[in-house]
C-alpha positions as CSV (number, residue, x, y, z in Angstrom):
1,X,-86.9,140.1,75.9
2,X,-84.2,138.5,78.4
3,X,-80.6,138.7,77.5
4,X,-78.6,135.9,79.0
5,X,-74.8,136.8,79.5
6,X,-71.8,134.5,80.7
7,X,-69.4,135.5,83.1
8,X,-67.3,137.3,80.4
9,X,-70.3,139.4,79.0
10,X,-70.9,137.4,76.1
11,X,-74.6,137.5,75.0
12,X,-75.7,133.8,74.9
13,X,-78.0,133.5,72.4
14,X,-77.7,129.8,70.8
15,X,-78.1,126.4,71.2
16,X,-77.0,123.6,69.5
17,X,-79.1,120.1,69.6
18,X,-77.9,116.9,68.9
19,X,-80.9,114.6,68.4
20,X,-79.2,111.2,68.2
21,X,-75.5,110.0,68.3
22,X,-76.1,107.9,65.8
23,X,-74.9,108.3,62.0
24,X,-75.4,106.6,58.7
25,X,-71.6,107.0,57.6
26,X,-68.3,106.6,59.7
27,X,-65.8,109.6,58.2
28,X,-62.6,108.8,58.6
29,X,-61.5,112.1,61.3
30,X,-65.3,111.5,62.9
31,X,-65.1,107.9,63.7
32,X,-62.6,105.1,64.1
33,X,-62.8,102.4,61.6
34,X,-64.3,100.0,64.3
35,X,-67.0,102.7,64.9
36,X,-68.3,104.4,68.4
37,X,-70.6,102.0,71.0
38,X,-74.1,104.1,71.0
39,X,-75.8,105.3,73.9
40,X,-78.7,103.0,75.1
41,X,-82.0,104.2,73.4
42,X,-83.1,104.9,76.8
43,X,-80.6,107.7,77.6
44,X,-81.4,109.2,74.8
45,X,-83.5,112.6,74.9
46,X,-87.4,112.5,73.9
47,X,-88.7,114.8,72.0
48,X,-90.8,115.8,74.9
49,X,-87.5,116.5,77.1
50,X,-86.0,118.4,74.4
51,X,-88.8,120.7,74.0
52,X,-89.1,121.1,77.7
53,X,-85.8,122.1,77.8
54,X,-85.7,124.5,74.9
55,X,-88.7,126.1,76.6
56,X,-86.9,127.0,79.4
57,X,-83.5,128.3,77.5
58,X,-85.6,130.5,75.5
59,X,-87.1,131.9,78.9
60,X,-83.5,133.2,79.9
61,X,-83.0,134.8,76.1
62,X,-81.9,131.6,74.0
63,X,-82.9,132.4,70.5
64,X,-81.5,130.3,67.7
65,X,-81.2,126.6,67.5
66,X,-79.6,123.8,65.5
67,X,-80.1,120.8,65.1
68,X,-77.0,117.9,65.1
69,X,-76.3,114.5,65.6
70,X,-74.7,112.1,64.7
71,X,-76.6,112.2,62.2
72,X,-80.2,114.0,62.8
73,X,-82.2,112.8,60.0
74,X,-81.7,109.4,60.9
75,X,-83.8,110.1,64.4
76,X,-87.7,109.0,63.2
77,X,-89.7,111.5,63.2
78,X,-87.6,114.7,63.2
79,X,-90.3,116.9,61.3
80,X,-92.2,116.7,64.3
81,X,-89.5,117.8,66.8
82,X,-89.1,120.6,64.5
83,X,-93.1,121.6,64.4
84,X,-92.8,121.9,68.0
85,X,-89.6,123.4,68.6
86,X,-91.4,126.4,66.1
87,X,-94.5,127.2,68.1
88,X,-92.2,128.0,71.0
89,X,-92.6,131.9,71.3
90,X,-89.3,133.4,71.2
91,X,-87.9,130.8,68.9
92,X,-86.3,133.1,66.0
93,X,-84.8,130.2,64.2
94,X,-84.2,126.6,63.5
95,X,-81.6,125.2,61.3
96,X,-80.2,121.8,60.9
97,X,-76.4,120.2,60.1
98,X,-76.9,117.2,58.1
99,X,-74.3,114.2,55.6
100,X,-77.2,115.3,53.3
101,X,-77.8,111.8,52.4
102,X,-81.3,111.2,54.0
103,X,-82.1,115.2,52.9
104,X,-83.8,114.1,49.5
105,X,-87.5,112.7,51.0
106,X,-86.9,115.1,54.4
107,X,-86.3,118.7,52.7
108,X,-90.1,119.4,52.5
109,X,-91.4,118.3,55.3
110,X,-89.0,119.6,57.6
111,X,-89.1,123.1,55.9
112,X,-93.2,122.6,55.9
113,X,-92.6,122.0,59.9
114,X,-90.7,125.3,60.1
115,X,-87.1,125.0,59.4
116,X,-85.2,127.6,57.9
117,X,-82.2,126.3,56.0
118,X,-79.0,123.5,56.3
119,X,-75.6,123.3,56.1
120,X,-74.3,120.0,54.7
121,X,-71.1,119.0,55.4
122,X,-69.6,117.7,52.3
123,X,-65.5,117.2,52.6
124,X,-65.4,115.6,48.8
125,X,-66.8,116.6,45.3
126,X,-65.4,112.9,44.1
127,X,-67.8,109.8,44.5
128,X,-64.6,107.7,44.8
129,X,-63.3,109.4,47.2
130,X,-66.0,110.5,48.9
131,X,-66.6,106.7,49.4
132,X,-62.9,106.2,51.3
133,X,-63.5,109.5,53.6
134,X,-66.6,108.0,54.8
135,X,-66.1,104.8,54.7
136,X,-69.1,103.6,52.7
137,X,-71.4,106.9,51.6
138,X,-72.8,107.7,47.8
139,X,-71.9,111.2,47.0
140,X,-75.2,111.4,44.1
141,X,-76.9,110.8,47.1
142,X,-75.8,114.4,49.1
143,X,-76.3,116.2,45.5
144,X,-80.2,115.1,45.6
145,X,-80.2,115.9,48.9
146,X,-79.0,119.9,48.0
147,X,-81.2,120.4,45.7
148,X,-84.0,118.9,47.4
149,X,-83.1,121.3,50.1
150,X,-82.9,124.1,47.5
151,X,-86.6,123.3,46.5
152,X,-87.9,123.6,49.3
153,X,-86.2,126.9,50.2
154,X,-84.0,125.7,53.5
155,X,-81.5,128.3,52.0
156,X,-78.7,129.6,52.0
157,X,-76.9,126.4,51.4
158,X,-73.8,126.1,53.2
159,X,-71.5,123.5,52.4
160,X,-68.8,122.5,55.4
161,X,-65.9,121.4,54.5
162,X,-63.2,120.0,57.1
163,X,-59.7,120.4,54.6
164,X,-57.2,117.6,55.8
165,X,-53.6,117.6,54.7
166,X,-52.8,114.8,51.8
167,X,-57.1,113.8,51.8
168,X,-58.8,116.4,50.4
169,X,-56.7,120.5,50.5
170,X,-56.2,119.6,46.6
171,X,-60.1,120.1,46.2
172,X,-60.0,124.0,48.0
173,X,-60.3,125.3,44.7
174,X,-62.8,123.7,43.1
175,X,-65.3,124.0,46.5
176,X,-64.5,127.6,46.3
177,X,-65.2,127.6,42.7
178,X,-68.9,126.8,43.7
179,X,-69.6,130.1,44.4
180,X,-68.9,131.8,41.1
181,X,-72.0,129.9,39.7
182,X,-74.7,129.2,42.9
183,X,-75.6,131.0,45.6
184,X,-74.1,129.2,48.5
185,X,-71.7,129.7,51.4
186,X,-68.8,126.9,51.1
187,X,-67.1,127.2,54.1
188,X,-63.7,125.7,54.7
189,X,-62.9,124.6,58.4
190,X,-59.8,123.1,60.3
191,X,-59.7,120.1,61.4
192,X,-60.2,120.1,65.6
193,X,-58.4,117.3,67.4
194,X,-61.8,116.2,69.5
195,X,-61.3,112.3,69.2
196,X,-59.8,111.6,66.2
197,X,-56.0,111.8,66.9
198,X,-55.5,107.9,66.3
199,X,-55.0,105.9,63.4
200,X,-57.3,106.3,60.8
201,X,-56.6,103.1,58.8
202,X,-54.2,102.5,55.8
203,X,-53.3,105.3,53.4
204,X,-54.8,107.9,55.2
205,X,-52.0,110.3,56.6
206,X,-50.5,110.4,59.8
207,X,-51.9,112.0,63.3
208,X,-49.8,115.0,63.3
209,X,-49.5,115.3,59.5
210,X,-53.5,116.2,59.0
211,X,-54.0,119.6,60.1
212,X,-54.4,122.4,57.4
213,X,-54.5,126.3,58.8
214,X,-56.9,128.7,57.4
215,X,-54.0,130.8,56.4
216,X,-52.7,128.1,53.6
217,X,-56.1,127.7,52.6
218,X,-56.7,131.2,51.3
219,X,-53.0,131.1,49.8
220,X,-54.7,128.5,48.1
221,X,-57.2,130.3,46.5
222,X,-55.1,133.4,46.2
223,X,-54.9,132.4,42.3
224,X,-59.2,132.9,42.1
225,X,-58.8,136.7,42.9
226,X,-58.8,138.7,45.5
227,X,-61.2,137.4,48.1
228,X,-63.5,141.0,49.9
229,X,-64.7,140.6,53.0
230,X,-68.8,140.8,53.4
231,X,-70.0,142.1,56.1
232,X,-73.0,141.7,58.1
233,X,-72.9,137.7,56.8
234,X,-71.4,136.5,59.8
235,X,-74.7,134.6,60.7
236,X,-75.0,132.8,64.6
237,X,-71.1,130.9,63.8
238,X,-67.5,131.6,64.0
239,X,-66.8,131.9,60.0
240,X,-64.9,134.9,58.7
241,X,-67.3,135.3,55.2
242,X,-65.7,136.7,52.1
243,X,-66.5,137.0,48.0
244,X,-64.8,136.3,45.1
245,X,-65.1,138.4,42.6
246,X,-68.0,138.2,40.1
247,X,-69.2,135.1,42.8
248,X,-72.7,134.7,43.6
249,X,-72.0,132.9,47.0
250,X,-69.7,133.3,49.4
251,X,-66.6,131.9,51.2
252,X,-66.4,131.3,55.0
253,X,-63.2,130.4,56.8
254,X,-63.6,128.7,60.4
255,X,-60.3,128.7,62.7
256,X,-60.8,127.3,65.8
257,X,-57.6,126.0,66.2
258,X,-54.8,128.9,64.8
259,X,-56.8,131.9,65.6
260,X,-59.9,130.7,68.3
261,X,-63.0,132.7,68.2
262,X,-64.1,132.1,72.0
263,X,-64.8,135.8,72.5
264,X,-67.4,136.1,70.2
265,X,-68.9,132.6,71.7
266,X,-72.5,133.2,71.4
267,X,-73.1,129.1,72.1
268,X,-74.3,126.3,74.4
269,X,-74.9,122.4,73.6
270,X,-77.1,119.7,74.3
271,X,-75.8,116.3,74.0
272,X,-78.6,113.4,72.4
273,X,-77.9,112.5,76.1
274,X,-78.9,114.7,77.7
275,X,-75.6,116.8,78.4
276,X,-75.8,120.5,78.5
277,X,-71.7,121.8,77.8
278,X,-70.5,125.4,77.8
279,X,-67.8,124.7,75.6
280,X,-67.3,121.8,72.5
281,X,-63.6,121.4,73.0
282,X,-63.3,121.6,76.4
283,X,-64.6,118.8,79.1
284,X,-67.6,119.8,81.5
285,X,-71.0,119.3,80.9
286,X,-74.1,119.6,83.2
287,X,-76.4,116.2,83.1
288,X,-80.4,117.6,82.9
289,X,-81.9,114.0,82.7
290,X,-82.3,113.6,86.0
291,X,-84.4,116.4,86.8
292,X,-85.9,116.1,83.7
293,X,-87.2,112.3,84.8
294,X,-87.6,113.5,88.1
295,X,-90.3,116.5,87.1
296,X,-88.2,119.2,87.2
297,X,-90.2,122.9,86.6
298,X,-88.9,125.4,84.6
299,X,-87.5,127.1,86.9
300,X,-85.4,124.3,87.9
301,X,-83.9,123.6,84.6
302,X,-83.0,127.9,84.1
303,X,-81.0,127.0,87.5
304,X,-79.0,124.4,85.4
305,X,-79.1,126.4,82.6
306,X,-77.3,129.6,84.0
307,X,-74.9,127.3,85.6
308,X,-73.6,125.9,82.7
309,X,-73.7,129.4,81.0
310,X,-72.0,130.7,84.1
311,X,-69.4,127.9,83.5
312,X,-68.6,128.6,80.1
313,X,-64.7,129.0,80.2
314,X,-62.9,132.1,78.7
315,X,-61.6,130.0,76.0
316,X,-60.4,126.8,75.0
317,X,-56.7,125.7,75.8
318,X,-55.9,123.6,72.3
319,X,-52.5,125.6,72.2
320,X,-51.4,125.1,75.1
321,X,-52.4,121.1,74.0
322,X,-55.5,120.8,76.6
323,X,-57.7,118.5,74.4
324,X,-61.4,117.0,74.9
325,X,-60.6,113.8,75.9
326,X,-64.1,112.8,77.3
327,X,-66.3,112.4,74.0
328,X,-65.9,112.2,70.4
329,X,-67.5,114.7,68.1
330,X,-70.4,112.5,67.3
331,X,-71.3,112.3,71.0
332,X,-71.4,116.2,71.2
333,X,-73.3,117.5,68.2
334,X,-70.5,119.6,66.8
């Protein structure tokens, strides 16, 4: 099988797919409270073109795939994308980031299709407040969605949690508590400054006053027990996975910000646009649509491909303050 390599000798073995940049909730560090303008339904990727150009990622040694948005489940149809995404040989796995909302009538098929599991990112376990952080979403809602997911196997859960000073770092405990009693990774993330530095409307705090390092949040949870590292758990992403004791699921920690984890980079991303970037918080992104529309081979579109893998940067520069300025996160996929 091919192995494709960056410039630093990093094994690029993943891509991430955002199938729409639309979403079905507005979360407060996601969106502003005016929302985002969407891309004309004409710029957006067919299935056709996705598939086209998975077929040629996995020819230079891409092996995983997610799926993002926005929102994906909200793109029609998405089952079918999956079916064919899975009868690509060389396609190891398929997995999918969703609100969890629209999960209750789209677990089974999509796992009948051929996905393997879902993370759901859930920043909340109250319905009030889970209402304020989006803006308008029904937390009962995400809970059918889990365990429809659980039904029909798209496990291990994981549960994505972006902790923000004075919203939601009072709730680290009880998230982590999840584990003692269900088998799922709850995974607590920092908050990344891509878009969402400005006002987020009245009594939510202050740009500045948000951000929550993965070093309180395990003094957090220092009065659980000791948290042991597993090994071996580290999956396709950057979380750090450890136990508590007596827990059934796990604990993952994701630092992109105090202590990045560029080296270990195994990613590229494809924007519902069409965009193909070598790096979510940095600018730079290769545009495949037009030679996708113009009948680009395969051949053509590996040329792109090892360009943009060729361009993947070292790292990002978020301390030294070099911030994304050209999308928001629901325009990249995540």
């Amino acid at each position: 099988m091919p192995v494709c390599r960056d410039s630093f000798g990093r094994v690029i073995d993943y891509l991430r797919i955002s199938v729409t940049d639309r979403c079905n909730l507005r979360c407060v560090y996601c969106m502003p409270p005016e929302g985002v303008v969407w891309q004309p339904r004409e710029e957006i990727l067919r299935y056709e073109e996705i598939v086209q150009v998975v077929r040629a990622a996995v020819g230079l040694g891409l092996r995983k795939l997610r799926l993002t948005g926005g929102e994906p489940l909200v793109r029609a149809d998405l089952p079918e994308l999956v079916a064919a995404l899975a009868s690509i040989p060389g396609v190891e796995e398929i997995s999918l980031t969703t609100n969890g909302v629209l999960l209750s009538s789209l677990a089974e098929p999509l796992a009948e299709a051929g996905l393997a599991r879902v993370n759901v990112s859930l920043d909340t376990l109250q319905a009030a407040r889970f209402a304020r952080i989006t803006r308008f979403g029904r937390l009962d809602q995400v809970w059918r969605g889990i365990q429809a997911a659980e039904r029909a196997g798209l496990t291990p859960i994981k549960l994505n949690m972006v902790v923000i000073r004075d919203l939601n770092e009072d709730e680290i405990e009880d998230f982590a508590r999840l584990t003692l009693s269900r088998p799922w990774n709850v995974r607590f993330i920092e908050l990344m400054p891509i878009g969402n530095e400005g006002d987020w409307g009245e009594d939510f705090p202050a740009a500045g006053k948000r951000f929550v390092p993965v070093r309180e949040m395990r003094e957090r949870l220092a009065a659980l027990g000791e948290l042991t590292a597993v090994n071996g758990l580290r999956g396709n992403g950057p979380a750090q996975i450890y136990q508590l004791p007596g827990a059934v699921g796990t604990i993952g920690f994701i630092n992109p910000v105090s202590q990045h984890f560029c080296d270990d980079c195994n990613r590229l991303r494809l924007t519902a646009d069409g965009r193909l970037r070598p790096c979510l918080l940095k600018d730079g992104e290769v545009n495949l649509i037009p030679a996708l529309r113009a009948g680009a081979d395969e051949s053509t579109l590996q040329a792109l491909i090892m360009g943009t893998v060729l361009a993947k940067p070292k790292s990002h520069q978020l301390q030294e303050h070099v911030l994304p300025q050209a999308r928001g996160m629901s325009a990249i996929g995540g």
